[in-house]
C-alpha positions as CSV (number, residue, x, y, z in Angstrom):
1,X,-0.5,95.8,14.4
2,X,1.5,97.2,17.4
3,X,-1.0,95.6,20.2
4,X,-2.8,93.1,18.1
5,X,0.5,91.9,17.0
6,X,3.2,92.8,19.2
7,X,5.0,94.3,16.7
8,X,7.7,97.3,17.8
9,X,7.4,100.8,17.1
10,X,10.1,100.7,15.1
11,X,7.9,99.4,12.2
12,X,6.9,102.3,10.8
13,X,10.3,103.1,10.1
14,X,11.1,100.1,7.9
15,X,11.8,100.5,4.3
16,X,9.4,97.4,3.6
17,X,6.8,99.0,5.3
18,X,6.8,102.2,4.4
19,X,6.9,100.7,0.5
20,X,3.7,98.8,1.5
21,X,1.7,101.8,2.9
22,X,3.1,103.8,-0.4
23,X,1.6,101.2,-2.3
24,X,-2.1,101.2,-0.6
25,X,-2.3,105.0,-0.2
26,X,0.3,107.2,-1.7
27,X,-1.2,110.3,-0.3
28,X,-0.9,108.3,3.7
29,X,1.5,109.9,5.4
30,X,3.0,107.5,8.9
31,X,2.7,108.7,11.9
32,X,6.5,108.5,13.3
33,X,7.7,106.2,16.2
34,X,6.8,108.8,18.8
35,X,3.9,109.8,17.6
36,X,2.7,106.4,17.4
37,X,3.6,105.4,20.6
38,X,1.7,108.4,22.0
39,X,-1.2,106.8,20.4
40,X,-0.8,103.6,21.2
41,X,-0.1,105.4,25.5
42,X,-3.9,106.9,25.0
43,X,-5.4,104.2,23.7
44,X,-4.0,101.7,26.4
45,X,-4.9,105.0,29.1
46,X,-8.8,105.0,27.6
47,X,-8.8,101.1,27.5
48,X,-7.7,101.0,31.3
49,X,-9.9,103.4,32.2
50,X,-13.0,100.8,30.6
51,X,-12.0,98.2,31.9
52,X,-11.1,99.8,35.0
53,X,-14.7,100.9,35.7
54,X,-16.1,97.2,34.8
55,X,-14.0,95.8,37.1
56,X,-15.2,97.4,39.9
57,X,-18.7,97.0,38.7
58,X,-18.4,93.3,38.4
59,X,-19.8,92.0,41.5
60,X,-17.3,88.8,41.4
61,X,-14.3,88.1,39.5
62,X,-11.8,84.9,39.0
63,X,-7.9,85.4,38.9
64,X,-5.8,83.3,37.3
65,X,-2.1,83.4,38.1
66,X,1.5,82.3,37.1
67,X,5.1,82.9,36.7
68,X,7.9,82.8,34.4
69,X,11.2,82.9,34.4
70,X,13.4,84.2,31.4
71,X,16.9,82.7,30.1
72,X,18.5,85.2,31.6
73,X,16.7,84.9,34.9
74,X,13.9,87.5,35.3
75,X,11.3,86.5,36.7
76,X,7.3,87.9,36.1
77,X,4.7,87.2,37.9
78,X,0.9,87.7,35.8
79,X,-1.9,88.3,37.2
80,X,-5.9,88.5,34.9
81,X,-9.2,88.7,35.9
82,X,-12.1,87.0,34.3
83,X,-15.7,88.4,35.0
84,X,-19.2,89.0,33.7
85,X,-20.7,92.5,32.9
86,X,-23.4,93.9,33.0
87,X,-23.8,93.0,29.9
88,X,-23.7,89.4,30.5
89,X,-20.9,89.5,28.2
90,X,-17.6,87.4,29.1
91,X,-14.8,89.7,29.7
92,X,-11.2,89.4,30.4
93,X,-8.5,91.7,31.9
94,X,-4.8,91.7,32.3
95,X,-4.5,93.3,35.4
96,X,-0.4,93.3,34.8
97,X,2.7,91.7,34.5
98,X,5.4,92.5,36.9
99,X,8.9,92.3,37.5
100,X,9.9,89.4,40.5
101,X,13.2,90.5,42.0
102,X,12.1,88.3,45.3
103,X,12.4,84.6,45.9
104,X,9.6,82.7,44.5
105,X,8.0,82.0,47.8
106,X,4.3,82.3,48.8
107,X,4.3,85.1,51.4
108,X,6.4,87.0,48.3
109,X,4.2,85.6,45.5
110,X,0.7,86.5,48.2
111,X,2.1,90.0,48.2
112,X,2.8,91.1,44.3
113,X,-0.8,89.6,43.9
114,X,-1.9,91.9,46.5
115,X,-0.5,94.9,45.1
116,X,-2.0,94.2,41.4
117,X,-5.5,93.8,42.9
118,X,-5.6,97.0,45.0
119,X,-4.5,99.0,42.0
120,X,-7.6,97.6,40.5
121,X,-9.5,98.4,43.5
122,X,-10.6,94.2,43.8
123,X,-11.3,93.1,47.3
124,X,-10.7,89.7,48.8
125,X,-14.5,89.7,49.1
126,X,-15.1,90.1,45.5
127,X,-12.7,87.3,44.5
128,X,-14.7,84.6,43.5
129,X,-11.7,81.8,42.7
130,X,-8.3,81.5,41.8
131,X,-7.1,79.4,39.2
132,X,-3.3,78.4,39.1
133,X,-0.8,75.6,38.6
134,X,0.0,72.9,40.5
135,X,3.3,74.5,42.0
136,X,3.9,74.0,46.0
137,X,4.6,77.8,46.2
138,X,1.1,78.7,43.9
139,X,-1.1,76.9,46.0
140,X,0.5,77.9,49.0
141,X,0.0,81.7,48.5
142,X,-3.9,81.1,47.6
143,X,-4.1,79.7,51.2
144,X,-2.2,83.1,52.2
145,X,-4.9,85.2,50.5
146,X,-7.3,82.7,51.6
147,X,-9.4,82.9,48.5
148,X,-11.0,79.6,46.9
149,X,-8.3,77.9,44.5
150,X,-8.7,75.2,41.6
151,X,-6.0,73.7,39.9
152,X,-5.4,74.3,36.3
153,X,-7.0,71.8,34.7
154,X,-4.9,71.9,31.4
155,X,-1.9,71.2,34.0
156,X,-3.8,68.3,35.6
157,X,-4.5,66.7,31.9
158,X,-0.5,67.1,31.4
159,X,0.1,64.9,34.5
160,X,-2.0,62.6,33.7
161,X,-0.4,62.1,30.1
162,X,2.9,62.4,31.5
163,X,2.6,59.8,33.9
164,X,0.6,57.4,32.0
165,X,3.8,57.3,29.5
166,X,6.1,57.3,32.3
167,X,4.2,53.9,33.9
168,X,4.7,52.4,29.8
169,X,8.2,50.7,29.7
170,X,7.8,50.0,25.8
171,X,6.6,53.6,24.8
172,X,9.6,54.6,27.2
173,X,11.8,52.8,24.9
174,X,10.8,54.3,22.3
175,X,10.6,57.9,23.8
176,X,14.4,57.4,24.8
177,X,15.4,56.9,20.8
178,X,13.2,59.9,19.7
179,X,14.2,63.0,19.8
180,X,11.1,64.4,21.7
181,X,7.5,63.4,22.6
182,X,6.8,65.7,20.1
183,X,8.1,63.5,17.8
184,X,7.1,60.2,19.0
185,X,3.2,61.6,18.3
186,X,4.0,62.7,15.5
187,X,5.3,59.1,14.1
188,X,3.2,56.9,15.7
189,X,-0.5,56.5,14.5
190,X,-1.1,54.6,17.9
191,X,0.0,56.6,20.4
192,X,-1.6,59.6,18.6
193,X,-4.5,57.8,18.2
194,X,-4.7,56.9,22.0
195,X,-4.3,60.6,23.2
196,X,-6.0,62.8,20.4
197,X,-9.1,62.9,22.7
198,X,-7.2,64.6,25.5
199,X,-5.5,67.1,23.2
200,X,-8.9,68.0,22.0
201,X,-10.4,68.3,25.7
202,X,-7.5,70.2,26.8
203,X,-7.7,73.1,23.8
204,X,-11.1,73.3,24.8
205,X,-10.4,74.0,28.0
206,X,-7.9,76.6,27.4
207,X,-10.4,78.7,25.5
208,X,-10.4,82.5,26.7
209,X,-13.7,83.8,25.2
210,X,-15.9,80.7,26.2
211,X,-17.6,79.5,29.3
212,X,-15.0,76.5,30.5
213,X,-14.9,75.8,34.1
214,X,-18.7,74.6,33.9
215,X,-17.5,72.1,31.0
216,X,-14.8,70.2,33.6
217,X,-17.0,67.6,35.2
218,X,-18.9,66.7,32.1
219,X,-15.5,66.9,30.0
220,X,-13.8,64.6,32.9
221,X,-16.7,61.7,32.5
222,X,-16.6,61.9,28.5
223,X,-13.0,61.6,28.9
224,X,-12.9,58.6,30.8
225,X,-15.5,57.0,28.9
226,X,-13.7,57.4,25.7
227,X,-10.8,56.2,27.1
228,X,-12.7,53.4,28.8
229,X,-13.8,52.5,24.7
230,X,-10.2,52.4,23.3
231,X,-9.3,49.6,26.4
232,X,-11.8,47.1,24.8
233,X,-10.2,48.1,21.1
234,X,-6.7,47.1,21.8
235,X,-4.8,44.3,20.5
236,X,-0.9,45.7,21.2
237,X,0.4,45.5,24.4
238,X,2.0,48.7,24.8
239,X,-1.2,50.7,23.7
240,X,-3.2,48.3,26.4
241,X,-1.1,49.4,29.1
242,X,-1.3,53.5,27.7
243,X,-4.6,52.9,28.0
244,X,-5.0,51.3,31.0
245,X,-2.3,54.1,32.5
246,X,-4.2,56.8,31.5
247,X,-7.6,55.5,33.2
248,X,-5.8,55.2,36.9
249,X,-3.7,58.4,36.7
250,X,-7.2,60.5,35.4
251,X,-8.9,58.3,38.7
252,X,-6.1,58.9,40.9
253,X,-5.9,62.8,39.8
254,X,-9.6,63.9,38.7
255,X,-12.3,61.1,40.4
256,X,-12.6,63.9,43.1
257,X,-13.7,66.4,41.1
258,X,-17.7,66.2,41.5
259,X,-16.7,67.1,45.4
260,X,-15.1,70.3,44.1
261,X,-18.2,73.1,45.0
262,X,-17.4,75.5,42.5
263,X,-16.8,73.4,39.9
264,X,-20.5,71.5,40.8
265,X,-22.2,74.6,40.9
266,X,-20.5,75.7,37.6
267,X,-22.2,72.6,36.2
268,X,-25.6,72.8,37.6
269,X,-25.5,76.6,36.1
270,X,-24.6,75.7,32.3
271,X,-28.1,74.9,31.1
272,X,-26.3,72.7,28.5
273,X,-25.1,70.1,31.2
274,X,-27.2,71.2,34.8
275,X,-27.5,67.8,36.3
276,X,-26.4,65.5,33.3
277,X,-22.6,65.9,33.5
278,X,-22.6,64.4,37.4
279,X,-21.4,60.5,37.3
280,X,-22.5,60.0,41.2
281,X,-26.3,60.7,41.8
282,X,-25.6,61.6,45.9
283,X,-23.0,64.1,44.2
284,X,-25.5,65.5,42.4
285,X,-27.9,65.4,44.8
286,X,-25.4,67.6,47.4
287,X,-24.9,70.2,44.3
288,X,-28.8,70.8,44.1
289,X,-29.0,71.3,47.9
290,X,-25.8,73.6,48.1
291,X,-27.8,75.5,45.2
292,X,-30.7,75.8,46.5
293,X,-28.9,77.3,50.2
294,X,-27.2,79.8,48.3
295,X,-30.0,81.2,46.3
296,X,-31.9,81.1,49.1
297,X,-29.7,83.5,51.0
298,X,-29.9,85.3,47.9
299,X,-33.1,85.9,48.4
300,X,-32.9,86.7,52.2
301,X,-30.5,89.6,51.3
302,X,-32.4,91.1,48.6
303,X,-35.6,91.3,51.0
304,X,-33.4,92.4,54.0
305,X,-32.3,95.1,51.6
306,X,-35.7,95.9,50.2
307,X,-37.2,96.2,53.7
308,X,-34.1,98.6,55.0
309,X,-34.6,101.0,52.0
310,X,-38.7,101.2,52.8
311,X,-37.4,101.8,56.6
312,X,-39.6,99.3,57.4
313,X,-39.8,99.1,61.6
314,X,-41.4,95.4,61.6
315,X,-38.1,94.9,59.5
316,X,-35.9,96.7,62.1
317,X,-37.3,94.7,64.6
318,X,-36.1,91.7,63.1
319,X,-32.4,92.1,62.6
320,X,-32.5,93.3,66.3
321,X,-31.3,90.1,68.3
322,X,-31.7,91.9,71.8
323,X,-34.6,92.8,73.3
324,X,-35.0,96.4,74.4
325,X,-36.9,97.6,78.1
326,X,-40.1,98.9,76.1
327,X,-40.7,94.9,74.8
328,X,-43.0,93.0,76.6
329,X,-43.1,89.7,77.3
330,X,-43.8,87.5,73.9
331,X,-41.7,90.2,71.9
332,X,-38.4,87.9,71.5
333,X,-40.6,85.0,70.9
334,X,-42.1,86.9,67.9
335,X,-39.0,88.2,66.4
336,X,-37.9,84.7,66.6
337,X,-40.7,83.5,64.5
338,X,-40.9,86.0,62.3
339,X,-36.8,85.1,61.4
340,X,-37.9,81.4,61.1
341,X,-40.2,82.4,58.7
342,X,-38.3,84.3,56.5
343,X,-35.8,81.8,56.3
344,X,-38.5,79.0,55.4
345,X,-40.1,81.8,52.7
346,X,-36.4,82.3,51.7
347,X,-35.7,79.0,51.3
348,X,-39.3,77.8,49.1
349,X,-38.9,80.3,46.8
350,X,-35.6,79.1,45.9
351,X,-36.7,75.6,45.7
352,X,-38.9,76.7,43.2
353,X,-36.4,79.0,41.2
354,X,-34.5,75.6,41.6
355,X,-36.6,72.9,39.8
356,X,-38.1,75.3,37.9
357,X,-34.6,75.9,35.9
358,X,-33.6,72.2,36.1
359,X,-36.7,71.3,34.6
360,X,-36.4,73.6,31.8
361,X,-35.0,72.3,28.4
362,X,-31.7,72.0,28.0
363,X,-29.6,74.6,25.8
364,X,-27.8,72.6,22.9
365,X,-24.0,71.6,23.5
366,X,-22.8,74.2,21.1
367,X,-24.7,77.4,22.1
368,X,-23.4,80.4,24.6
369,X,-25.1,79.3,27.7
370,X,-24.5,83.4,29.0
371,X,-27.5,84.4,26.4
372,X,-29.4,81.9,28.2
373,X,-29.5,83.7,30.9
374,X,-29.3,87.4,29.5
375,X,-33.3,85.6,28.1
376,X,-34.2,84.6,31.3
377,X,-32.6,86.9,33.9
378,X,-36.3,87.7,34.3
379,X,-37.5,84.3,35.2
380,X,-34.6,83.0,37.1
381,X,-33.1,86.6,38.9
382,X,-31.4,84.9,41.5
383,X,-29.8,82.0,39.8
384,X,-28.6,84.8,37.3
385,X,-26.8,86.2,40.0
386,X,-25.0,83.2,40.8
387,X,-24.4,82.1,37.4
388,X,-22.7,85.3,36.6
389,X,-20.6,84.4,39.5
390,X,-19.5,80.7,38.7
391,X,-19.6,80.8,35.1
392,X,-16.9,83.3,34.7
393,X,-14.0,80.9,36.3
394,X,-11.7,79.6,33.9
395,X,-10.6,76.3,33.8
396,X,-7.6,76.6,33.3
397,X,-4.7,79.4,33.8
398,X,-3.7,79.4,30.5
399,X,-5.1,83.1,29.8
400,X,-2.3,83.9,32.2
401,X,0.4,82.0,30.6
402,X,-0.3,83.7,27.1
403,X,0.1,87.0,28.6
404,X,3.4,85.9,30.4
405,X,4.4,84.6,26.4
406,X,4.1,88.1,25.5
407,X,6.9,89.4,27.8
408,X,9.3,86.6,26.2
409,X,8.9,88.3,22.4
């Protein structure tokens, strides 16, 4: 009840709580406050210490960030992790909320992000993407740490909805005379009606303990379709021009988002979507290829590895660029074809990995695509690899946001 719950220590010393224990086990006797918070100190200690060490065995995480500001005006900065273990199991981590005396800029914001990751021993290298909101100063200190960034999506939706009521003078009317939007959707039928497909995408999206980021392009497309369906429905003016609103602002803020790499790769990973949630067919086309490039220098390092370990001299030959006095004429020209050759080998085998696993059947919309590829980690080992890297970004940095919501209680 204490971490599950947030509930203060000073529970066990309730009256109505003591009463209820009394009633379940008469013979119980409560641990007091401070025994109970020394239990709760080694618990948190022995979870750290886990999560520590899978952390660091993770071979990519995602951060999500944000901040908040209290009433009183404190300000927090969270920080959480999002990764795959060894397990293939999808894990999340609060790597820690702290205290933001500073101004809110980037170089500030850059550096407390700094010191939470080092005390988790995570290095730039191992940071796969960061997800924030839409904030100048966010997006500014992910070009600081120079790490890959994506916008929350959950944000983006907001826009989107915002706007498109914004751009509708009768709604607007009707928004002034009601207390909050809150309200207005809970009145009108319509305007309920018009948006319930975007509430459902976005608490979707905002799931922790599911694969999300892979879902965006697929979930963008479905989106706009629906919406497109509700256009050819309407016989009111003001829910025409919702509708019509919300199809330019999701354009104007989401038709970019097959361009996005990680996000396309995410997609071509799921084995419930792969190439089926891409609108543009030259899009999709690009994904493939980028796909194909990085398993195929997946493959390149694992044999560069496995020749270094077997001290292999024809190997060290290879990664020499310079030749030495003792080579003779046609030795440069050798190592030189040798490279070319890996690279070619490199790259046909993960061609084949490639169509092998887009050809394969497709998972069904509602199973865990990670025990896909716990099944077939043997068949696809390099596209495991990188789908334990791109399937553990969130789409959104909601995860972050919770944990800031537990500071306010």
């Amino acid at each position: 009840m204490i971490v599950l719950d947030s509930q203060p220590f000073s529970l066990v010393e309730d009256i109505g709580f003591k009463a209820f224990v009394n009633k379940l086990n008469p013979t119980y006797t409560i641990p007091t406050r401070k025994a109970l918070k020394l239990m709760v100190e080694k618990r948190y200690d022995e979870a750290k210490e886990k999560a520590l060490a899978e952390v660091q065995d993770a071979e990519y995480v995602s951060l999500t960030a944000d901040m908040w500001t209290s009433i009183n005006m404190d300000s927090y900065l969270g920080v959480t992790c999002h990764y795959i273990t060894k397990e293939t199991k999808l894990a999340t981590v609060l790597l820690g909320v702290t205290r933001f005396p500073q101004s809110h800029t980037a170089v500030h914001i850059k550096e407390a992000q700094n010191v939470l990751m080092e005390s988790w021993g995570i290095s730039m290298e191992k940071i796969h993407c960061l997800v924030t909101d839409n904030a100048a100063n966010m997006l500014a200190s992910a070009q600081l740490l120079r790490v890959r960034h994506i916008r929350c999506f959950a944000h983006t939706l907001n826009l989107v909805v915002k706007k498109a009521l914004d751009q509708t003078p009768e709604l607007q009317d009707i928004r002034l005379r009601a207390k909050s939007v809150v309200t207005l959707f809970r009145t009108s039928c319509k305007a309920k009606e018009k948006l319930c497909v975007v509430q459902e995408m976005m608490a979707e999206m905002s799931e922790e303990k599911r694969i999300s980021a892979s879902k965006l392009i697929p979930i963008v497309r479905m989106i706009q379709h629906k919406v497109s369906e509700k256009t050819k429905l309407m016989t009111h003016e003001s829910s025409r021009q919702l509708v019509v609103h919300l199809q330019q602002e999701l354009h104007a803020r989401c038709s970019g988002i097959e361009t996005v790499r990680v996000l396309a790769m995410a997609a071509l990973l799921d084995p419930r979507f792969k190439v089926l949630g891409f609108g543009n067919a030259s899009l999709m086309k690009d994904a493939e290829k980028n796909l194909t490039a990085e398993c195929a220098s997946l493959i390149r390092s694992s044999t560069d590895r496995l020749l270094t370990t077997q001290d292999n001299p024809a190997a060290q030959a290879t990664v020499s660029s310079a030749p030495t006095d003792d080579e003779n004429l046609w030795d440069l020209l050798d190592i030189r074809v040798s490279e070319a050759q890996r690279v070619q080998s490199a790259t046909a085998d993960a061609t084949v990995e490639v169509k092998r696993y887009l050809s394969d059947a497709y998972l069904p919309r509602t199973e865990n695509p990670l025990l896909y590829w716990e099944k077939h980690v043997a068949v696809y080992p390099h596209l495991y690899s990188l789908a334990k890297k791109y399937l553990s970004l969130p789409a959104t940095s909601v995860p972050c946001e919770y944990s800031l919501r537990l500071v306010r209680l």
